[in-house]
C-alpha positions as CSV (number, residue, x, y, z in Angstrom):
1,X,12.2,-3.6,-30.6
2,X,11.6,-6.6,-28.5
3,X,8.0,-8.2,-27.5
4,X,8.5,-6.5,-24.1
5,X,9.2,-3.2,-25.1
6,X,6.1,-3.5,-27.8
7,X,4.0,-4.5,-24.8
8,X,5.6,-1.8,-22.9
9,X,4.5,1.4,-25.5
10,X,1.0,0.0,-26.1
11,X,1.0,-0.1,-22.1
12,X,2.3,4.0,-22.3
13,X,0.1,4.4,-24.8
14,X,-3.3,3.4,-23.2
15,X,-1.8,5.1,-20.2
16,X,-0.8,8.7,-22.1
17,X,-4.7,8.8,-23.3
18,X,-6.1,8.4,-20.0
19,X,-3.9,11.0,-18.9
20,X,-4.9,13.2,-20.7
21,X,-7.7,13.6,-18.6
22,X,-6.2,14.4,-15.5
23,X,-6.1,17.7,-14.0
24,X,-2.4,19.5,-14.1
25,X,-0.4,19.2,-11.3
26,X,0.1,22.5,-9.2
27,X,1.8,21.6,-5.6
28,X,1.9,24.2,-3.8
29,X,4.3,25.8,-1.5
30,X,8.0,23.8,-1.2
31,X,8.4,21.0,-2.6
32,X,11.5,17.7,-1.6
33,X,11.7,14.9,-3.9
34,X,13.2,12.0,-2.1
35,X,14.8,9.3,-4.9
36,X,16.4,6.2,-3.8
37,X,18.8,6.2,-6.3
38,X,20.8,8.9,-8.3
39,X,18.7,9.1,-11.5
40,X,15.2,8.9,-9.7
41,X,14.4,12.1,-9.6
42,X,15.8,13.4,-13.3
43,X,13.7,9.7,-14.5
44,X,10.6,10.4,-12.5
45,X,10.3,14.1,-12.3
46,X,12.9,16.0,-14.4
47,X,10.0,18.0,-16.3
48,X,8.2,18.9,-12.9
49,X,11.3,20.1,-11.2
50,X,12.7,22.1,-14.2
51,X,8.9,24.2,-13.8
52,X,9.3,25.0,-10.5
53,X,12.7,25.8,-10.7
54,X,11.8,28.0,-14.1
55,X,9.4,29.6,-11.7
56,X,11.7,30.7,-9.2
57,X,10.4,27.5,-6.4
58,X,13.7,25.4,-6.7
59,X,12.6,22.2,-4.8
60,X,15.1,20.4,-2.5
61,X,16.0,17.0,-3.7
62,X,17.1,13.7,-0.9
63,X,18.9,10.6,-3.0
64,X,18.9,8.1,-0.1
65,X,21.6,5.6,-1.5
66,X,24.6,6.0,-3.6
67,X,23.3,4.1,-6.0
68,X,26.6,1.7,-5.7
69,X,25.0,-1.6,-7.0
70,X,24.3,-0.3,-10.2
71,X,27.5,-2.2,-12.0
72,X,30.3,-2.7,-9.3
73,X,32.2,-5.7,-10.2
74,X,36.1,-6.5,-10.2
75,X,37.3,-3.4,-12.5
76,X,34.7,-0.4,-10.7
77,X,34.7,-0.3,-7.0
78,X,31.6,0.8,-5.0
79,X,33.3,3.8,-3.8
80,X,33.8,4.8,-7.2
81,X,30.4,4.6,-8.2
82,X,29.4,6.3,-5.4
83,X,31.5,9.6,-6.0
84,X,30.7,8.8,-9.9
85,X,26.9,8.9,-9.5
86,X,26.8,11.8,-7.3
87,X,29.3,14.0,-9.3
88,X,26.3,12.9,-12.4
89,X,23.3,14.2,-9.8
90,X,24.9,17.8,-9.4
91,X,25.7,17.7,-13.2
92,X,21.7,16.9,-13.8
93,X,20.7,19.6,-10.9
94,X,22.0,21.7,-13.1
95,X,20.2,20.8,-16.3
96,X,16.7,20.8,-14.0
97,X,17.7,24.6,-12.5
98,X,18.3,23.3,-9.0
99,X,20.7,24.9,-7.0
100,X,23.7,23.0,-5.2
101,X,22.4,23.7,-2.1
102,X,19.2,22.1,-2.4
103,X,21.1,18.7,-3.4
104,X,20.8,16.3,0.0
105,X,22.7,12.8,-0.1
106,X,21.8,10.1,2.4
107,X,23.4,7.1,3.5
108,X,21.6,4.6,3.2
109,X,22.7,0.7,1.9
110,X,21.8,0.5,-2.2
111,X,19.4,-2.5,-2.0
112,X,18.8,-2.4,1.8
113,X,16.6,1.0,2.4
114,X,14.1,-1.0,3.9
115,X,16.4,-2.0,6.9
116,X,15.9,1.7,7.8
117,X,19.1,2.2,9.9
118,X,18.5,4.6,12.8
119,X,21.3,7.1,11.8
120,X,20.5,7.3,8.4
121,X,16.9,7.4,9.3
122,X,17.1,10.2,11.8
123,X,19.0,12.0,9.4
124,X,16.7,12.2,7.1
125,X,13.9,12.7,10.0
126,X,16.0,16.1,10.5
127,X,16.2,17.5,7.0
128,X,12.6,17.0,6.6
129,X,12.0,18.5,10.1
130,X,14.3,21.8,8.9
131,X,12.7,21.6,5.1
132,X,9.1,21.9,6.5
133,X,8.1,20.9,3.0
134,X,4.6,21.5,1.9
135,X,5.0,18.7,-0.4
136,X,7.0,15.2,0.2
137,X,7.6,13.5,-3.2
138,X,8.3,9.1,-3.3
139,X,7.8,6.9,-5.6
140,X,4.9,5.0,-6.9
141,X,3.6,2.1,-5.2
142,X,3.9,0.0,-7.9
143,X,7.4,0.9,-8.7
144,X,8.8,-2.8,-8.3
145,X,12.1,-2.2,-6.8
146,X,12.6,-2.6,-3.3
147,X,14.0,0.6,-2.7
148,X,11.5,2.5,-3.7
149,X,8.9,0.8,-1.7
150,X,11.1,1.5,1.0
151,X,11.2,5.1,0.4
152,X,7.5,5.3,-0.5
153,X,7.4,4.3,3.0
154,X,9.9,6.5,4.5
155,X,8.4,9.5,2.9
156,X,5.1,8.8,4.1
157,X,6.5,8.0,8.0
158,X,8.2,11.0,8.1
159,X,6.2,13.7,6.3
160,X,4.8,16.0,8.7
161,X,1.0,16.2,9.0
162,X,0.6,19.2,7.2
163,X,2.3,17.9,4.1
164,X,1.2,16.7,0.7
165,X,2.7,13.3,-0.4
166,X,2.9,12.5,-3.9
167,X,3.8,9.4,-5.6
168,X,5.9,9.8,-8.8
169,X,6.6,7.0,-11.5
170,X,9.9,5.3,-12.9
171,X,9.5,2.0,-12.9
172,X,6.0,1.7,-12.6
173,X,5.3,1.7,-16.3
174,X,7.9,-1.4,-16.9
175,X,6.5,-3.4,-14.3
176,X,3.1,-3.3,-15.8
177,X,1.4,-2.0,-12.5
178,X,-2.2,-1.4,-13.2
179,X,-4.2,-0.9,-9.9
180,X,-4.2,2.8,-10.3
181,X,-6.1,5.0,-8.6
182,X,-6.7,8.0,-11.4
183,X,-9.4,9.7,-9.1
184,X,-6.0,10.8,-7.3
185,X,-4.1,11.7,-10.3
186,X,-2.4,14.4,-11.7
187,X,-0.4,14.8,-14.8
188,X,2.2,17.6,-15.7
189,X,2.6,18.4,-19.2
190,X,6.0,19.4,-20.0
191,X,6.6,22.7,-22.7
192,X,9.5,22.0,-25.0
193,X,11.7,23.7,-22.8
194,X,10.9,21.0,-19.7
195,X,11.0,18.2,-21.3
196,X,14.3,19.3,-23.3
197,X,16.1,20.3,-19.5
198,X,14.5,16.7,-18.4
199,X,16.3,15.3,-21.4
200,X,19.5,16.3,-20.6
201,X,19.2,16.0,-17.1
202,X,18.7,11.8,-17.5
203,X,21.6,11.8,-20.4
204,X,24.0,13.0,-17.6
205,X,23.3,10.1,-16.0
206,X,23.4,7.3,-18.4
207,X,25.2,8.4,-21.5
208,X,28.6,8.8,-19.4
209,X,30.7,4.6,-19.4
210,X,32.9,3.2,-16.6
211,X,35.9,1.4,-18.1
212,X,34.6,-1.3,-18.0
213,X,31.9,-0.2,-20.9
214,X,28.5,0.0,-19.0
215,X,26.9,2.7,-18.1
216,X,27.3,4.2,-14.2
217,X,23.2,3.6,-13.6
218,X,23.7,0.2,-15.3
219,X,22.1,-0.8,-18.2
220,X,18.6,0.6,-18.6
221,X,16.1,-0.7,-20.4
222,X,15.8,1.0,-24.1
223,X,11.9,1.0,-23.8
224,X,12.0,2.2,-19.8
225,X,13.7,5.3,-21.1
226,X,11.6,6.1,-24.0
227,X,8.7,5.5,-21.8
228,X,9.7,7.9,-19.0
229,X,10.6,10.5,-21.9
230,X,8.0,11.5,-23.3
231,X,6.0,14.9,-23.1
232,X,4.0,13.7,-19.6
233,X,5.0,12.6,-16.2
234,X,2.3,10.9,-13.8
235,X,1.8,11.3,-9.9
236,X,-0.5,10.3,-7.2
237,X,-1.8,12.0,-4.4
């Protein structure tokens, strides 16, 4: 284990005891969860999506890019990731419970959300003007990645006032983020059952190899993964 990912589970651990604290989760009504990749939403919130789909509340689910930068190179085209990763998305929908249907994908330039182009933009005004959701779902804002700060943003733009908006965590953890606000936490702790359909859900996207060796979501960090693994997920109101 290296001297980051040491750092990184004393990090999880400190985190995992305050926690504990934290009143459970209950959103209420519909729920989209807007990732800016495919693997977001199985990384971030596999476990809460598998209990409200256990529960008979599938949520709808937006992934804004196709995710193409992950490991395009001379051998794997960005066309092919792009079918590649999505094909992986339905595959974890099904892990999670969440029907076909409620699957959305977007447009949007892997690495460039933040230019915010109108059509891609305006599409995704629509689906969250035809969704109604009672709750919007983005990432943290301490996630790291430009993409997610850009969809933190999106989310919150186009949410309707009615809505909830929750932030959810993938990255935040590895990026050592620690201006949290916990008086706006919430925690949802996953039975066996969740965090087994989580567990499956993230293995169909990053156990399957392109030919040239690597993983389609690239190559994740060993200690990110355990981190985002474990029997707990975090969100922000």
């Amino acid at each position: 284990m290296s001297f980051r990912d040491i750092c990184l589970a004393v990090r999880v651990a400190m985190m995992r005891h305050r926690m504990r604290h934290l009143d459970e989760i209950e959103p209420i009504g519909s729920c989209l969860f807007l990732a800016p990749h495919p693997d977001d939403e199985a990384i971030g919130c596999g476990g809460l999506i598998a209990r409200l789909c256990a529960a008979g509340r599938p949520p709808h689910v937006a992934i804004l890019t196709g995710g193409d930068k992950s490991i395009a190179d001379d051998v794997v085209s960005s066309e092919e990731i792009i079918v590649q990763r999505r094909r992986f998305t339905l595959l974890s929908a099904k892990c999670l419970g969440v029907p076909e249907d409620h699957i959305h994908f977007l447009d949007f330039e892997d690495g460039n959300i933040a230019a915010r182009p109108t059509e891609e933009v305006n599409r995704l005004a629509r689906l969250i003007q035809e969704l109604a959701p009672d709750n919007v779902f983005v990432p943290h804002r301490g996630e790291g990645w430009s993409d997610h700060l850009a969809t933190r943003r999106l989310g919150k733009d186009l949410a309707t006032a009615e809505a909830t908006v929750w932030e959810y965590s993938v990255w935040m953890w590895y990026y050592n983020y620690w201006k949290l606000d916990w008086l706006m936490g919430a925690r949802a702790t996953l039975s066996d059952e969740e965090l087994e359909a989580k567990g499956r859900a993230v293995a169909a996207y990053v156990e399957p190899k392109a030919v040239n060796g690597r993983p389609w979501s690239g190559d994740l960090p060993a200690g990110f993964l355990r981190a985002n693994l474990k029997d707990m997920e975090l969100y922000f109101k």
